[in-house]
mmCIF file of the C-alpha atoms, coordinates in Angstrom:
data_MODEL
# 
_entry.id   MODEL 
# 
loop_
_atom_site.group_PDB 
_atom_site.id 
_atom_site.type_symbol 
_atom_site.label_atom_id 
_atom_site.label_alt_id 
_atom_site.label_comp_id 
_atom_site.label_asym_id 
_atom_site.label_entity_id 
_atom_site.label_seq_id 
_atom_site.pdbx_PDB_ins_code 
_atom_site.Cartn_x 
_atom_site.Cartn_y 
_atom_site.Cartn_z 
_atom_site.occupancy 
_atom_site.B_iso_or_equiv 
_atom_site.pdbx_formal_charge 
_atom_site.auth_seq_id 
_atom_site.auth_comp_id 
_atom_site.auth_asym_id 
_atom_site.auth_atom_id 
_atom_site.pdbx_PDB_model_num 
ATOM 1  C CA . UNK A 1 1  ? 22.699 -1.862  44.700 1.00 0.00 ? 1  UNK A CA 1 
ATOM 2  C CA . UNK A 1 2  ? 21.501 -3.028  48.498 1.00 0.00 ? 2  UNK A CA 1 
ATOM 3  C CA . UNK A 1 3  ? 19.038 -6.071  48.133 1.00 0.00 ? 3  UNK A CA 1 
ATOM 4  C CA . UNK A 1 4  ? 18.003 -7.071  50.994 1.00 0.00 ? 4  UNK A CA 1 
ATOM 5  C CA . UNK A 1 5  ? 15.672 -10.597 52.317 1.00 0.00 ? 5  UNK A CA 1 
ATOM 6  C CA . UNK A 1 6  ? 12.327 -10.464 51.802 1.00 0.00 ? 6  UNK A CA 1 
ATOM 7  C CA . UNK A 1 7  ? 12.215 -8.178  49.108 1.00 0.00 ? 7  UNK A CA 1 
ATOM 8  C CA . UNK A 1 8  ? 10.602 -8.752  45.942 1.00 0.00 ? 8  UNK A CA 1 
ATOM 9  C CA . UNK A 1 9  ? 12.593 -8.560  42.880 1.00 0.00 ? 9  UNK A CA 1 
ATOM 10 C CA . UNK A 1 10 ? 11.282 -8.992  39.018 1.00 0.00 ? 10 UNK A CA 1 
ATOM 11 C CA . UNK A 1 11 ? 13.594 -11.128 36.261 1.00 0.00 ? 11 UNK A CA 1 
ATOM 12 C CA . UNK A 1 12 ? 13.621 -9.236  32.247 1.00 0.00 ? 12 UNK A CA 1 
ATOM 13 C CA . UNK A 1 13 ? 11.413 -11.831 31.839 1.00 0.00 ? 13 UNK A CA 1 
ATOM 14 C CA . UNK A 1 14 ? 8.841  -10.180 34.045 1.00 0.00 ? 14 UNK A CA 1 
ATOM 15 C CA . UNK A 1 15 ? 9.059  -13.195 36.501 1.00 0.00 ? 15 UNK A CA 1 
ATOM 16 C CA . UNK A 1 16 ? 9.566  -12.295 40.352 1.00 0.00 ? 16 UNK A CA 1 
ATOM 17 C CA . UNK A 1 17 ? 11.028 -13.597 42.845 1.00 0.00 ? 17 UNK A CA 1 
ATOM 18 C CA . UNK A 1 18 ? 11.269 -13.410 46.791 1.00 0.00 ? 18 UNK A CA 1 
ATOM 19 C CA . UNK A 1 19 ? 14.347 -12.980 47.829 1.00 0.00 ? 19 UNK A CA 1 
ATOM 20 C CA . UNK A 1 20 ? 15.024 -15.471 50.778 1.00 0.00 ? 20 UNK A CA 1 
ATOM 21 C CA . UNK A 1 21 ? 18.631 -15.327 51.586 1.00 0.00 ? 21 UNK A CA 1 
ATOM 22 C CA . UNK A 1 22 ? 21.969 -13.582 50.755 1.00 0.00 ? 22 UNK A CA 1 
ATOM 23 C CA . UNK A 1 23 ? 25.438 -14.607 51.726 1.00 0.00 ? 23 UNK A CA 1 
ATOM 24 C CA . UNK A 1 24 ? 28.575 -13.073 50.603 1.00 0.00 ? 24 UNK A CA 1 
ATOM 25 C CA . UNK A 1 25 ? 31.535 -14.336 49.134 1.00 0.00 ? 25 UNK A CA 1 
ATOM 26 C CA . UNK A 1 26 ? 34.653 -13.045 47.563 1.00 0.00 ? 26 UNK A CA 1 
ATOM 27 C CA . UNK A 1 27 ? 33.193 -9.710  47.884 1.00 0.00 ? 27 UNK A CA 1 
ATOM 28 C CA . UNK A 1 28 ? 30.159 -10.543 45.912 1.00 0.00 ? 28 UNK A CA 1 
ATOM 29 C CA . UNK A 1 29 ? 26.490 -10.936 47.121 1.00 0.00 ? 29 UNK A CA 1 
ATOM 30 C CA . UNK A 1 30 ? 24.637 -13.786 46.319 1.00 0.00 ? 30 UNK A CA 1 
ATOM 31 C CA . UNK A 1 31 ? 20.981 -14.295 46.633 1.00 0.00 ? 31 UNK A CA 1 
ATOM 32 C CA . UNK A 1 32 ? 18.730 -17.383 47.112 1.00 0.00 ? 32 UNK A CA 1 
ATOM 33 C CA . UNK A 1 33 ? 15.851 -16.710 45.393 1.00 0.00 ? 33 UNK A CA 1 
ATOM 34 C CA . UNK A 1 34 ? 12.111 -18.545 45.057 1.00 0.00 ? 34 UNK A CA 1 
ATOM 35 C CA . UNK A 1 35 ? 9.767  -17.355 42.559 1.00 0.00 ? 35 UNK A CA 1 
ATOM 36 C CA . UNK A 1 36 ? 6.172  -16.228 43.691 1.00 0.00 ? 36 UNK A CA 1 
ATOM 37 C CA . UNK A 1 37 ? 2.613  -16.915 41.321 1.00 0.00 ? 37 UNK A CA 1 
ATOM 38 C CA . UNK A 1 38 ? 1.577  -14.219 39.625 1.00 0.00 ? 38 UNK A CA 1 
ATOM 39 C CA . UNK A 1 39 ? -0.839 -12.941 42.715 1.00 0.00 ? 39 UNK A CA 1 
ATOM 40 C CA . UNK A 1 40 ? 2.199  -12.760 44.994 1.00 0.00 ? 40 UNK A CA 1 
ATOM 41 C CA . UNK A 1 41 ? 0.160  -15.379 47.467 1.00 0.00 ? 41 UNK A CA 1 
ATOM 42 C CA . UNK A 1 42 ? 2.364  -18.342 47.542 1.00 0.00 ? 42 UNK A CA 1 
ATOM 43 C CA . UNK A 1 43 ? 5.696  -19.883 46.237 1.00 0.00 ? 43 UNK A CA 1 
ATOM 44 C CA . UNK A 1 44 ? 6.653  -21.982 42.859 1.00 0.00 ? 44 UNK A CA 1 
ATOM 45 C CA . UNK A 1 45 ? 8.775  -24.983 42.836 1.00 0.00 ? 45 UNK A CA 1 
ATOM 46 C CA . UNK A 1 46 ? 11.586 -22.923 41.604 1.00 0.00 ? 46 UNK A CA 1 
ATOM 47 C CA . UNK A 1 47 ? 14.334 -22.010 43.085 1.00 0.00 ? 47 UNK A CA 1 
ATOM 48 C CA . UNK A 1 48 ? 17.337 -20.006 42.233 1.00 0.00 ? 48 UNK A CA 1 
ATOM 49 C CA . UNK A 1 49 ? 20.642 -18.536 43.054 1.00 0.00 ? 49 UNK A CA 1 
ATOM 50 C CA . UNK A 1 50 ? 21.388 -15.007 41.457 1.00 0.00 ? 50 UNK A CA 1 
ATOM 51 C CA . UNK A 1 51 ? 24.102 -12.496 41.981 1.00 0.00 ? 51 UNK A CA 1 
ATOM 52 C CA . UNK A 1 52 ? 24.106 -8.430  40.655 1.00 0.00 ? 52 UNK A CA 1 
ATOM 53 C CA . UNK A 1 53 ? 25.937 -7.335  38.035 1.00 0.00 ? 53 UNK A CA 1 
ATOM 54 C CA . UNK A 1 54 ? 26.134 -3.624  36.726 1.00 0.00 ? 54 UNK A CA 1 
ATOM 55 C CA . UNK A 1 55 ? 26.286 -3.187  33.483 1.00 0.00 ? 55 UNK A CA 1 
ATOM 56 C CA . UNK A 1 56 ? 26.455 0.147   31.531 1.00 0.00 ? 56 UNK A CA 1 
ATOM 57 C CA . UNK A 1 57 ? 25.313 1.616   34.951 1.00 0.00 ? 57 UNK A CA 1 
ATOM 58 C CA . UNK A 1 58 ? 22.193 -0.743  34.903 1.00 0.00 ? 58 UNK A CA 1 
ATOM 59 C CA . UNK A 1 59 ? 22.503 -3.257  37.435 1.00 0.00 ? 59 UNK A CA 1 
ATOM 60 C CA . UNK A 1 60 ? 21.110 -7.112  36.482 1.00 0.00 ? 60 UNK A CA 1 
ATOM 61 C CA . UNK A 1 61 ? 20.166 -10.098 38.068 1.00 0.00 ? 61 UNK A CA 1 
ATOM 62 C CA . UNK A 1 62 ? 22.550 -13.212 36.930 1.00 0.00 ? 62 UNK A CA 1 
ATOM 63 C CA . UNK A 1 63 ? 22.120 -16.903 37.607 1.00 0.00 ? 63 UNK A CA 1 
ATOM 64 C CA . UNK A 1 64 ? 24.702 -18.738 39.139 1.00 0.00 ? 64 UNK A CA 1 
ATOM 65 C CA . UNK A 1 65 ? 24.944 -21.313 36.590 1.00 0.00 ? 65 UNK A CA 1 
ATOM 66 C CA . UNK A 1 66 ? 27.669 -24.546 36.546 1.00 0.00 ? 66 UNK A CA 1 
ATOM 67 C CA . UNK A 1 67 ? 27.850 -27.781 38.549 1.00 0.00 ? 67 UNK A CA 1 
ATOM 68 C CA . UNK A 1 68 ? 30.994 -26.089 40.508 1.00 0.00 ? 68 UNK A CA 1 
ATOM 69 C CA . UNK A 1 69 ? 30.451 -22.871 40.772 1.00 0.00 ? 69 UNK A CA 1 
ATOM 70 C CA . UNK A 1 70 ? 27.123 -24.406 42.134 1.00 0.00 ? 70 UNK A CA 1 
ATOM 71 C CA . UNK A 1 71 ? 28.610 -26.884 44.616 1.00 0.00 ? 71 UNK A CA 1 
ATOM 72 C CA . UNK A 1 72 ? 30.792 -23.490 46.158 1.00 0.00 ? 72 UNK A CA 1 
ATOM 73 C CA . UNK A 1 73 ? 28.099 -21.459 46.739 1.00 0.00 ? 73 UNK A CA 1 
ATOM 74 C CA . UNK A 1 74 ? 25.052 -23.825 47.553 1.00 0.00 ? 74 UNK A CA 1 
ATOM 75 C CA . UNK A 1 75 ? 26.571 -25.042 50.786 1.00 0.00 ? 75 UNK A CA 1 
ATOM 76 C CA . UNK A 1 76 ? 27.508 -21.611 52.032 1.00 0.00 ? 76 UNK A CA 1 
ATOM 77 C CA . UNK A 1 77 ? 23.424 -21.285 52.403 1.00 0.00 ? 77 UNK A CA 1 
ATOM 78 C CA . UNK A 1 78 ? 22.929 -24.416 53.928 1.00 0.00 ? 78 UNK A CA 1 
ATOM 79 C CA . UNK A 1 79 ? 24.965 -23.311 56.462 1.00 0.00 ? 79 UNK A CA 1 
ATOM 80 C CA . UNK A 1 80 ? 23.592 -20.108 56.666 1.00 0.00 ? 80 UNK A CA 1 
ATOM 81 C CA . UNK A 1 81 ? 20.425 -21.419 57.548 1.00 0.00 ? 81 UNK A CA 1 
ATOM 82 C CA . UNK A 1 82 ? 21.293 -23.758 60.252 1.00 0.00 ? 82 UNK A CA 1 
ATOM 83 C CA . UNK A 1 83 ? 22.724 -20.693 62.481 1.00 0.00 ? 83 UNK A CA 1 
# 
């Protein structure tokens, strides 16, 4: 599964998101994601960091979730975005 920035992508629970930027680490892709309002005009106050996993040949959207696995991949962004 290719997701690339810019794309929009929706959650199982119907939310979606814009997909802003993508790093990769360990051989795994890793997406910073913001979610959009309902009209797909502007941006929420939420933020989140998401990486694909396939699953009985579906593939799903999973949260990066922990303080460290946080602090690992959060910088690796930053710096992304200051190039």
């Amino acid at each position: 599964m290719n997701i690339e920035i810019n794309n929009i992508v929706s959650l199982e629970n119907k939310e979606e998101y814009l997909i802003i930027d993508k790093i990769n680490k360990d051989n795994c892709d890793y997406y910073y994601i913001v979610e959009l309002n309902k009209e797909k005009t502007d941006i929420k106050n939420n933020y989140k960091i998401v990486y694909v996993e396939e699953k009985e040949g579906k593939y799903i959207l999973r949260e990066v979730l922990g303080e460290e696995k946080l602090k690992e991949i959060l910088p690796l962004f930053i710096n992304n975005i200051k190039e």
